[in-house]
FIVO-549885 format. One line per field, with one value per residue (C-alpha): residue number from 1; residue in one letter; y, z, x. Coordinates in steps of 0.1 Angstrom, whole numbers. Each point is the difference from the previous one (the first is absolute). Example, Ala and Ser with C-alpha at 12.3 -4.5 7.8 and 13.67 -1.06 7.14 Angstrom:
2
roba	[1|2]
vexgu	[A|S]
c2	[-45|34]
c3	[78|-7]
c1	[123|14]
! end
This chain:
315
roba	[1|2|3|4|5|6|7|8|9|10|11|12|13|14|15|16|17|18|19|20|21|22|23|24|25|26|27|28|29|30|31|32|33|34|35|36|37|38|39|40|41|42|43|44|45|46|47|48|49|50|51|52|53|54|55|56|57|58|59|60|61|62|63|64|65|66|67|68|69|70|71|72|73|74|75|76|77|78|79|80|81|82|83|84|85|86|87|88|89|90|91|92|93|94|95|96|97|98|99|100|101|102|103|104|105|106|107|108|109|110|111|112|113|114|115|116|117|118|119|120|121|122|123|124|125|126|127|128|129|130|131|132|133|134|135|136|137|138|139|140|141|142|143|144|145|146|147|148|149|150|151|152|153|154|155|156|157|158|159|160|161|162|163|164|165|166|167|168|169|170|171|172|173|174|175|176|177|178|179|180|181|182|183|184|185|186|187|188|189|190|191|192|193|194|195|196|197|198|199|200|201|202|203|204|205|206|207|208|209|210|211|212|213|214|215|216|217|218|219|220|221|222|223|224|225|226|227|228|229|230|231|232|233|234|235|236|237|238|239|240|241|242|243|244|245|246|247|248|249|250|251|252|253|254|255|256|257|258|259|260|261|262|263|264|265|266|267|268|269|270|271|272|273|274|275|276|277|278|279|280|281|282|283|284|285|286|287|288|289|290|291|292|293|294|295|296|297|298|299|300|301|302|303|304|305|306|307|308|309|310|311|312|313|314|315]
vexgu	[X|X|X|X|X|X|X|X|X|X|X|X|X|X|X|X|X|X|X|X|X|X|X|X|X|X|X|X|X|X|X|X|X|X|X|X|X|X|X|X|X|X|X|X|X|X|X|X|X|X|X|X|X|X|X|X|X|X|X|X|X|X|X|X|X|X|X|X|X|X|X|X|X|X|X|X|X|X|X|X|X|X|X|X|X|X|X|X|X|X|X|X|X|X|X|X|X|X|X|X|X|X|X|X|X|X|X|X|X|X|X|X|X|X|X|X|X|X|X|X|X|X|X|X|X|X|X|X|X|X|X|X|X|X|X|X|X|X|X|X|X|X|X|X|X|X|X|X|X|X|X|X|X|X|X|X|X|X|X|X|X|X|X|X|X|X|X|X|X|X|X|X|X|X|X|X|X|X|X|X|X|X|X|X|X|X|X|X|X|X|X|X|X|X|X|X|X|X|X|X|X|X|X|X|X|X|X|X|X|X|X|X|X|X|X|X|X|X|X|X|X|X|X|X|X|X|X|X|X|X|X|X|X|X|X|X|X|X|X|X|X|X|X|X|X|X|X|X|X|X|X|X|X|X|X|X|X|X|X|X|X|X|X|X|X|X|X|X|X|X|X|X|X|X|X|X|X|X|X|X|X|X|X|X|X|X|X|X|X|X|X|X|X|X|X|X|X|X|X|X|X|X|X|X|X|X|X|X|X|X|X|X|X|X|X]
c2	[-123|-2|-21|-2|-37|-8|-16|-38|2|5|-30|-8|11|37|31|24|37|11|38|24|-40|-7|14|-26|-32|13|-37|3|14|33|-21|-40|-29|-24|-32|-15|-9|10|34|3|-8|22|28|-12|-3|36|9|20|-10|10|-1|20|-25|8|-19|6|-18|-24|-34|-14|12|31|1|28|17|16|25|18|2|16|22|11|9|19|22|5|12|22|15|3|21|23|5|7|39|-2|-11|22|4|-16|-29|-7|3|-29|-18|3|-5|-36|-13|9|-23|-29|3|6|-30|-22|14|-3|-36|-10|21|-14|21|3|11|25|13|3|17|23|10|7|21|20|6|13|20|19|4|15|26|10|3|17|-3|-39|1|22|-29|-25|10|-2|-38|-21|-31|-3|-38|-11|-26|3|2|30|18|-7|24|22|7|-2|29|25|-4|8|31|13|-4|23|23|3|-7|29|-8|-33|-4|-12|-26|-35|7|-34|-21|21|-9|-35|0|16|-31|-25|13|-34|-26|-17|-6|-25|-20|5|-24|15|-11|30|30|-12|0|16|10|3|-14|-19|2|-30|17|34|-18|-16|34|18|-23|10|31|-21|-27|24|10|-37|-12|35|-8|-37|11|25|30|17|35|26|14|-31|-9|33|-1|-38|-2|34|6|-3|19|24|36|-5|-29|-23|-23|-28|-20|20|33|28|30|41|1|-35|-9|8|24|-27|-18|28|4|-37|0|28|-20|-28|7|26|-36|-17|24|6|-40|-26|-23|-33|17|42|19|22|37|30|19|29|-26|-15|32|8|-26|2|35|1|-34|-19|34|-11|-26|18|27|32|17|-33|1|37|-8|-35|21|13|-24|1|39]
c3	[-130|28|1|28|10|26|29|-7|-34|10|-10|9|-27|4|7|26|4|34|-11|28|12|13|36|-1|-2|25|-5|-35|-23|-19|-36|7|-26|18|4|25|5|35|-15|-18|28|24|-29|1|37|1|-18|-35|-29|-23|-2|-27|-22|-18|-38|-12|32|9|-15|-4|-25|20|-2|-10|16|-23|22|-1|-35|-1|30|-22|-29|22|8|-32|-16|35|-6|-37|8|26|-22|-36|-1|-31|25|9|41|1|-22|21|32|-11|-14|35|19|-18|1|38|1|-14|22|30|-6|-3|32|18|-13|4|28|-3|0|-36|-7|26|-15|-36|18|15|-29|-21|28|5|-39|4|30|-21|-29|26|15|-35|-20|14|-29|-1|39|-4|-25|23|29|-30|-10|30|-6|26|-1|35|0|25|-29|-14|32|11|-37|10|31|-16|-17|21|25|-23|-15|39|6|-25|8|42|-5|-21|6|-9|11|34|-11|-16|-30|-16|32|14|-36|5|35|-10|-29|24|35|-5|-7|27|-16|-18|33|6|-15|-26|16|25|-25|-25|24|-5|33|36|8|36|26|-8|-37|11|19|-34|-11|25|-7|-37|14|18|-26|-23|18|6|-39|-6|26|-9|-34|5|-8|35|-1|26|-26|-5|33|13|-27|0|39|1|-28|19|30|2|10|35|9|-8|-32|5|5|33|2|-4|-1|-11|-4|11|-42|-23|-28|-25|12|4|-36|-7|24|-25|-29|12|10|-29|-22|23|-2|-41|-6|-9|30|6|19|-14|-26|-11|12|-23|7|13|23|15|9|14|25|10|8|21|15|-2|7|35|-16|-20|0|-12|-12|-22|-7|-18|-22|-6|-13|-26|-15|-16|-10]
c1	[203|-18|-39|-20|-10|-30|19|-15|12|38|23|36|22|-19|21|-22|8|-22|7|-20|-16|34|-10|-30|26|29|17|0|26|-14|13|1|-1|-32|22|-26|-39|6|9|-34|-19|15|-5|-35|-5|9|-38|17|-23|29|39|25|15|32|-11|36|19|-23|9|-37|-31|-20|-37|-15|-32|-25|-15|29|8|-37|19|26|-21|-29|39|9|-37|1|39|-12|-33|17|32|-24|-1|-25|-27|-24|-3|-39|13|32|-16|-28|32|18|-31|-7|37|-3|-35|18|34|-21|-21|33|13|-29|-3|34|16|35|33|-2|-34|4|30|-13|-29|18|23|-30|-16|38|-7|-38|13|28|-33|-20|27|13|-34|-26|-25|4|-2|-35|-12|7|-28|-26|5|-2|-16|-34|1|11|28|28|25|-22|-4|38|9|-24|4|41|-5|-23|28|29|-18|-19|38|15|-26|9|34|13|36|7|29|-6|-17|7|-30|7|-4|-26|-18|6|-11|-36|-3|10|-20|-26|25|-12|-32|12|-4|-36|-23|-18|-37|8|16|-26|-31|-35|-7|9|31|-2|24|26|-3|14|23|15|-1|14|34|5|26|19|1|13|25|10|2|20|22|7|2|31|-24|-12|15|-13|-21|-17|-3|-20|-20|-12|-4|-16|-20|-31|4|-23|8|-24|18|-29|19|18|22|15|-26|25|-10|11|38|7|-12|26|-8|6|-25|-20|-4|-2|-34|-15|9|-16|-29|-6|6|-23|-29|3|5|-31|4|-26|-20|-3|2|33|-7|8|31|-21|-19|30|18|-34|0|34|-1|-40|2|41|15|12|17|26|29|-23|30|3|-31|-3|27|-13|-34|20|10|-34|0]
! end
């Protein structure tokens, strides 16, 4: 059975599986009994929070981390809720939608190889929910919380993506729905490395502020990539997502055809969450008043095309 183990807590005598890690430690074995503190703190020196450990070939006691038990039963309630066909779609989709709070909030929290991957299985399950039933799916742009926390806006933004997607992407398959899904949850990991005085603040942000925020794309793309989880869905979506239509976003001011229509539809999402949300500083916005503004005074921002069908959503 394998446990994951937080890097300092690894002990000789511990059998370590590095699984899809194994490209992060080229001198390391992909299955190796730790025989040596040198061992752990090369493994450590690498910057991995956690390791695999095999309980049943190890020769020592394994420690076992909390968080992820609560991991593994926030997966269960989820697989439960989705797989229940005795729920009725405006019940499952709340049920869905608060599992996804509480994973989100772990990944978000603890953005380790692990997390992410529980993360994204859940999201590959909400994605397969969404394309298969449309009722559920419909219920789902009614419930979104309005309380602004980036684990909040990350499901949020999650889901608008997957469902703006099934609606400009008629055949799916071209397209990679699951990662794409997981992409749109995970497009502000890199939050989690700007101090929360500057997501959190009531006003004005100065200039060395935006500067801290400007960085949260590419340290997303960073932690995914260390982590083993960077596909090319990911990365488009977390170093574009904001990258505006006229070129004036950031972080590198492309433009037109030079954004990719995954991030496209990530930008809507975003700023649709943005506008509706109850941030420090201003009220949420109706549905009607945020479409409103997007369309008279963002417009130049965004794909139209995108856009229309992004509108409907809401009909």
């Amino acid at each position: 059975m394998l446990r994951p183990v937080k890097v300092e807590d690894l002990k000789i005598g511990m059998y370590v599986t590095l699984g899809e890690q194994a490209h992060l430690l080229p001198l390391f074995e992909e299955n190796f009994m730790i025989t040596s503190e040198k061992q752990i703190v090369n493994i450590i020196d690498k910057g991995l929070a956690l390791v695999d450990v095999d309980t049943e070939k190890s020769e020592v006691d394994v420690p076992v981390i909390e968080d992820f038990d609560q991991l593994d039963t926030i997966s269960k309630k989820f697989r439960e809720t989705i797989e229940d066909k005795r729920t009725p779609p405006k019940e499952k989709a709340k049920a869905v939608y608060d599992h996804s709070i509480e994973m989100m909030k772990h990944v978000i929290e603890t953005p380790t190889h692990d997390s992410i991957l529980s993360g994204k299985q859940m999201v590959g399950d909400m994605v397969d929910l969404i394309l298969a039933d449309d009722e559920t799916a419909d219920c789902l742009t009614q419930i979104t919380s309005h309380d602004y926390y980036t684990y909040t806006h990350s499901v949020n933004v999650g889901m608008f993506g997957v469902l703006l997607s099934k609606a400009a992407f008629s055949d799916h398959a071209d397209h990679d729905m699951r990662e794409l899904g997981a992409a749109f949850f995970l497009h502000d990991l890199g939050k989690c490395e700007v101090p929360s005085y500057v997501i959190n603040k009531p006003g004005r942000l100065t200039e060395e502020e935006w500067d801290l925020m400007r960085q949260h794309p590419a340290n997303g793309e960073r932690i995914l990539s260390e982590t083993g989880h960077l596909t090319s869905e990911c990365s488009l979506i977390v170093l574009q997502h904001h990258e505006r239509e006229d070129g004036t976003g950031y972080p590198n001011r492309l433009s037109g055809y030079r954004i990719h229509v995954y991030a496209h539809i990530c930008a809507l999402a975003d700023v649709y969450d943005a506008l509706t949300s109850i941030r420090p500083y201003k009220k949420n916005l109706s549905v009607f008043q945020a479409l409103k503004i997007m369309r008279d005074e963002m417009i130049s921002h965004f794909n139209r095309d995108l856009f229309e069908k992004f509108v409907l959503l809401f009909q």
